[in-house]
C-alpha positions as CSV (number, residue, x, y, z in Angstrom):
1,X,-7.0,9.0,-10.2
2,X,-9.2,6.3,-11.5
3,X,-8.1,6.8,-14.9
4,X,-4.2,7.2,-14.3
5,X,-2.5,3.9,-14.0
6,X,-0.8,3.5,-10.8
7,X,2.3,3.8,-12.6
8,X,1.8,7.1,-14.0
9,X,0.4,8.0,-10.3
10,X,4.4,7.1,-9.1
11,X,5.6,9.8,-12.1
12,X,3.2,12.5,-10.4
13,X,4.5,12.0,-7.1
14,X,7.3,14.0,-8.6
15,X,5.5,16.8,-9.3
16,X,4.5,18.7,-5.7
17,X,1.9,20.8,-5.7
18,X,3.2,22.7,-2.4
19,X,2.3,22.7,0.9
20,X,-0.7,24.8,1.1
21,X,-1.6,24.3,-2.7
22,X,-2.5,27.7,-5.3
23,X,-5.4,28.2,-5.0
24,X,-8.1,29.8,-7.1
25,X,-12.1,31.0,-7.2
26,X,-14.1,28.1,-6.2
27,X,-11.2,25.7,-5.4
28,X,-10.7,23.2,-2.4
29,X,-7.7,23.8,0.2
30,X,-7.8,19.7,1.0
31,X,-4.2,20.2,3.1
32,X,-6.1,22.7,5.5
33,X,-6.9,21.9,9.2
34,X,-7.1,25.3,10.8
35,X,-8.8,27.8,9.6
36,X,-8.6,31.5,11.7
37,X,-10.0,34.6,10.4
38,X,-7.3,37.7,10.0
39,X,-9.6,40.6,9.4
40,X,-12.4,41.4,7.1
41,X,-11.9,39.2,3.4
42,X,-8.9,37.7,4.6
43,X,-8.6,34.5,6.4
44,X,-5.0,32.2,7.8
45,X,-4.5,28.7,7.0
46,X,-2.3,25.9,8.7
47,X,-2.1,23.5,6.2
48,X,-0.6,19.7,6.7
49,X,2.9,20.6,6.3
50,X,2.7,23.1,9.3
51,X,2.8,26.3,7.2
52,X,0.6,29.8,7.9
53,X,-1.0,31.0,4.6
54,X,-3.1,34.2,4.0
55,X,-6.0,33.8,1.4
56,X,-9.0,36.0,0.6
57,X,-12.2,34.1,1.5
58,X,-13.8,34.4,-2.0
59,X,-10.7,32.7,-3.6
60,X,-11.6,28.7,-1.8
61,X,-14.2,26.6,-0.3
62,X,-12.8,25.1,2.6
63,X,-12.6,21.3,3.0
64,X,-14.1,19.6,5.3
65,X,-12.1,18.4,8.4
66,X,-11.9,15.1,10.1
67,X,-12.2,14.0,12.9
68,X,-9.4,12.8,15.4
69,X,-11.1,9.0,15.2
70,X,-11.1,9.9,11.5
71,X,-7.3,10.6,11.5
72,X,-6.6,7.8,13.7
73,X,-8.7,5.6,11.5
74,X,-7.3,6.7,8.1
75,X,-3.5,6.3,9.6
76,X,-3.5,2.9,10.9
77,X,-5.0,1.5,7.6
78,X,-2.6,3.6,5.1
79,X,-3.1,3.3,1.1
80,X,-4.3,-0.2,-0.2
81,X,-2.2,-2.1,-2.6
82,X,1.2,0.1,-1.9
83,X,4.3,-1.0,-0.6
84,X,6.7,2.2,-0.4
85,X,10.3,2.1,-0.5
86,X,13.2,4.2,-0.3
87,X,16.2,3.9,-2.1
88,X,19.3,6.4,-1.1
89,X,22.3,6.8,-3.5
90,X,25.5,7.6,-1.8
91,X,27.4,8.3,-4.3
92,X,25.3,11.8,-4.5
93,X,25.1,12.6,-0.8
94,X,27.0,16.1,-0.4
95,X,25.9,16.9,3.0
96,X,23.4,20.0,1.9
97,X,21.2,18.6,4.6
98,X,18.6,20.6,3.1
99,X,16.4,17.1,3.3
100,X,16.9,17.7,7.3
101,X,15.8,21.3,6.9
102,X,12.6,20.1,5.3
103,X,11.9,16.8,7.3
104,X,12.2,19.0,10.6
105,X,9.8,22.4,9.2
106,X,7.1,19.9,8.0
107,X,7.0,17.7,11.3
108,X,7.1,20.5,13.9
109,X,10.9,19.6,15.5
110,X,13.2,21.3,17.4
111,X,16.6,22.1,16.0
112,X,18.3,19.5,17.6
113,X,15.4,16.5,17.3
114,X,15.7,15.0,13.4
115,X,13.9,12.4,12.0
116,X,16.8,12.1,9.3
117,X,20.6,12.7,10.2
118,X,23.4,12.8,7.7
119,X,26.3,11.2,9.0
120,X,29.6,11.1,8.1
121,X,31.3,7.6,7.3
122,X,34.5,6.0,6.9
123,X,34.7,1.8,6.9
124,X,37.9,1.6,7.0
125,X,41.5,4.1,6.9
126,X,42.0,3.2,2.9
127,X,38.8,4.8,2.0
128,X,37.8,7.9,1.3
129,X,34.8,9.4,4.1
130,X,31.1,9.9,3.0
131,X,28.0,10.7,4.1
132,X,25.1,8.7,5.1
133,X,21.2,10.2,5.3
134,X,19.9,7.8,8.1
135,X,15.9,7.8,8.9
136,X,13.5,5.2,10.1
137,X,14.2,2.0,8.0
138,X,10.7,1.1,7.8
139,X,11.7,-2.4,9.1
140,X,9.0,-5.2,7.9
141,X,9.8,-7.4,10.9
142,X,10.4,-4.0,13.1
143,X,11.8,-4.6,16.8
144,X,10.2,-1.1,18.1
145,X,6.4,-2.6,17.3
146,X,6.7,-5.7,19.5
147,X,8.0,-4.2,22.8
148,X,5.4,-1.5,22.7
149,X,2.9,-2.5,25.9
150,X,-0.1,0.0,24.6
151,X,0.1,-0.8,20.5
152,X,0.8,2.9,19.6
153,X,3.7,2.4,17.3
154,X,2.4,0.0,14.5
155,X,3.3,-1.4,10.9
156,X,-0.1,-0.9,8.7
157,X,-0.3,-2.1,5.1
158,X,1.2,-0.3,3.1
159,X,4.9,-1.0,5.2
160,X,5.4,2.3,6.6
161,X,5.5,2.1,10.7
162,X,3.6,4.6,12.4
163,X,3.4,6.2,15.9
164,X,-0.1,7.2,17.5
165,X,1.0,9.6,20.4
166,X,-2.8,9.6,21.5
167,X,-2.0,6.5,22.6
168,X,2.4,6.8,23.7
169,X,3.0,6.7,26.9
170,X,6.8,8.1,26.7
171,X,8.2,4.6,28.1
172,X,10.5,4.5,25.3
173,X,10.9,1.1,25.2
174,X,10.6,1.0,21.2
175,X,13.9,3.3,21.4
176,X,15.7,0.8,23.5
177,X,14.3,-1.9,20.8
178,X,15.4,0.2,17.6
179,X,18.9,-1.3,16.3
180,X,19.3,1.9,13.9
181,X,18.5,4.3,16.8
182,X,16.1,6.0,14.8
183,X,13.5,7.1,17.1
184,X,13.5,10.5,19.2
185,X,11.9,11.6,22.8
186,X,10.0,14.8,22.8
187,X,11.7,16.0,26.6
188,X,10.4,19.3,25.6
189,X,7.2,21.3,24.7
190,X,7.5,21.4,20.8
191,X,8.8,23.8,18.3
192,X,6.2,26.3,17.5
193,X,3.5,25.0,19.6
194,X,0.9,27.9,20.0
195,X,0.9,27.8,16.4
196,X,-0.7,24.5,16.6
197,X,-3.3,25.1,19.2
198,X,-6.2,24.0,18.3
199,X,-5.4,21.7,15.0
200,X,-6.6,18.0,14.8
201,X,-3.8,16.0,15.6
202,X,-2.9,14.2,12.2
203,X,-0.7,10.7,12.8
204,X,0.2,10.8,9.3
205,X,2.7,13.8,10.5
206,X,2.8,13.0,13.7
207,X,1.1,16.8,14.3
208,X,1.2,18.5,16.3
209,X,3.8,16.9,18.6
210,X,3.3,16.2,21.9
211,X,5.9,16.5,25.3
212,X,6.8,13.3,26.9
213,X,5.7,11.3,23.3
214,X,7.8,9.3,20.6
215,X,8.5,11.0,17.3
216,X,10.6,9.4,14.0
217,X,10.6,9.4,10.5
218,X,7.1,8.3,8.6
219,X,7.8,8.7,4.7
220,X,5.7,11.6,5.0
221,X,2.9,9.4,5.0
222,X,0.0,12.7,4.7
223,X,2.0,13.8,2.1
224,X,1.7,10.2,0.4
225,X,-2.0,10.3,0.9
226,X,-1.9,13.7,-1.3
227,X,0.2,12.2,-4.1
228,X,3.3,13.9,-3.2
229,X,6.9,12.6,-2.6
230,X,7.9,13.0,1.1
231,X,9.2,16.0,2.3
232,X,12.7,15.0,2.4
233,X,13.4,13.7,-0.8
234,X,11.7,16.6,-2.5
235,X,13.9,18.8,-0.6
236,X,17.2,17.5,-1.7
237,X,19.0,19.1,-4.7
238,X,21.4,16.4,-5.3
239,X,19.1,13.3,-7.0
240,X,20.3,11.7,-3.6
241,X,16.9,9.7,-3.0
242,X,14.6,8.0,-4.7
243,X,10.9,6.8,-3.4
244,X,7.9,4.7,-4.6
245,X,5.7,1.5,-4.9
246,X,7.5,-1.7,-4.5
247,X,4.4,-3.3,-5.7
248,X,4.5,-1.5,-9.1
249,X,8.3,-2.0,-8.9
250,X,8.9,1.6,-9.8
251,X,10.5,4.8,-8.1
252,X,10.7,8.6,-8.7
253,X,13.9,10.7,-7.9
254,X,12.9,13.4,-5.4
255,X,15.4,15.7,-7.8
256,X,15.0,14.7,-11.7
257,X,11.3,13.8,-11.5
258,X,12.9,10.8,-13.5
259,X,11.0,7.1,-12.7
260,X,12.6,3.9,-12.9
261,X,12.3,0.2,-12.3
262,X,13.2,-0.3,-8.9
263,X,14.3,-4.3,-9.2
264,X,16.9,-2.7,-11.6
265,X,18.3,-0.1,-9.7
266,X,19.0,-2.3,-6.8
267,X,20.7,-5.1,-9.4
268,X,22.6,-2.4,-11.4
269,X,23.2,-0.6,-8.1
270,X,24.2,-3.1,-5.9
271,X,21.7,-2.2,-3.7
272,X,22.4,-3.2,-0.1
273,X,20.4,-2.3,3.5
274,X,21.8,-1.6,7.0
275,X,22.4,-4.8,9.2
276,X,20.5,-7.1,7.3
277,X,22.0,-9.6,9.9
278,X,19.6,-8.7,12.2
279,X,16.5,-9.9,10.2
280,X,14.4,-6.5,10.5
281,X,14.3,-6.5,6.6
282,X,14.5,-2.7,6.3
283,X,12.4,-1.1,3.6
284,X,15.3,1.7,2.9
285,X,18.1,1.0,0.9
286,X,21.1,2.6,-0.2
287,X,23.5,2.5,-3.3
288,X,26.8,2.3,-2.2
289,X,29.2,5.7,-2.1
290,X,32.6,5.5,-4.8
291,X,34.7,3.0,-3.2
292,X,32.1,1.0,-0.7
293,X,32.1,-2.0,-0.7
294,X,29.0,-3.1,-0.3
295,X,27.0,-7.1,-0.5
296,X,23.9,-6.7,-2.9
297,X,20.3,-7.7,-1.3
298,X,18.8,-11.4,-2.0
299,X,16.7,-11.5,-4.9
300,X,13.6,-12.7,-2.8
301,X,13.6,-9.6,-0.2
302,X,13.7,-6.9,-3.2
């Protein structure tokens, strides 16, 4: 990494090397954080994105694991020097809702709990409808941190706000607080959750979920920390979003690969963000749909 500039580390965000990774004799599994044997050769491994591979022991040398202080550590800091953002392009947006698909596999949720919901939209009865993918807007004056009495959801560094559900005591307070109703209550025991016996739990994913805890959108923050584009614009075929470093001023298309200069895509684009009235100065941004009307962001916030 030390010899890549940090630009060309936004291009190879683009470039996923899967959840569990391929692996071959003498490698590293880094994403692994269970490791059960199956029988004799062959061993199973959860990786970070929550999904059950079978290996042959010869083929890796397993990584080490950290430690839940480790996690908790690691998480509240983030990645030094970035500022991610999120750009979403309307005008793309066909409702395959396979980011949904991928956003709710990777962070252990039920089928009816999302992190990210496309919604239909309308402004007015002269324009045509389209849809909307709505997730955490990353706010960097965010309402949900400041009513939280026991400091587990918090903004760190790099702008992405977190949730710690070591520490949530399920008053949902920070949902009340949320103006874009992002958040989500765990009423119920998770999806899958005797797969995840026993793992670490990692607050980058917010694994393995916990009943009567907080869960919401995190820009795939473990997957960030492995040089990978978040889960949900990875997942989407249409070029409908775009991530990366504010601080380097570029962005990758979860689709094309293709990196650009974020200042210009939000002047070309007429970039605009969801009740920027409010003052929460939302970190996710969206190119208006054919026909929106839309007011483009002040110079100083991009």
């Amino acid at each position: 990494m030390e010899k890549k500039t940090r630009r060309n580390f936004m291009k190879t965000l683009g470039a996923s090397v899967g959840a569990a990774g391929v692996l071959s004799g003498g490698s590293i599994l880094s994403a692994c954080n269970r490791v059960e044997e199956v029988s004799g050769n062959k061993i199973t491994l959860l990786t970070s994105s929550g999904e059950l591979v079978v290996v042959d022991r010869a083929q890796l040398k397993p990584a080490e694991i950290p430690s839940l202080s480790e996690n908790q550590l690691r998480g509240r800091k983030g990645l030094p020097g970035r500022s991610w953002v999120m750009v979403i392009d309307l005008s793309k947006c066909r409702n395959a809702r396979e980011c949904m698909k991928a956003c709710q596999s990777h962070h252990q949720l039920r089928p009816e709990q999302h992190h990210i919901n496309v919604l239909q939209m309308q402004d007015s009865e002269d324009t045509a409808p389209y849809f909307m993918p709505k997730p955490c807007q990353h706010c960097d004056n965010p309402p949900c941190t400041k009513v939280c009495p026991v400091n587990a959801t918090f903004k760190r560094e790099d702008g992405i706000v977190l949730i710690d559900n070591e520490r949530c005591i399920g008053c949902r307070f920070c949902i009340a607080a949320c103006p874009y109703s992002a958040r989500v209550f765990n009423w119920n025991e998770p999806r899958d959750a005797e797969k995840y016996e026993g793992v670490t739990y990692n607050m980058e994913a917010n694994v393995p979920q916990k009943k009567g805890t907080i869960s919401k959108c995190l820009f795939s923050a473990d997957r960030l920390r492995d040089g990978q584009l978040p889960s949900c614009v990875s997942a989407c075929p249409n070029g409908v979003y775009w991530f990366g470093d504010r601080n380097e001023d570029a962005v990758t298309n979860g689709t094309t690969k293709e990196t650009v200069s974020f200042s210009k895509l939000m002047k070309d684009g007429a970039a605009y963000t969801l009740m920027k009235e409010l003052g929460t100065k939302p970190r996710v941004y969206y190119l208006p749909a054919k026909g929106q009307a839309a007011s483009p962001i002040e110079g100083d916030h991009i």
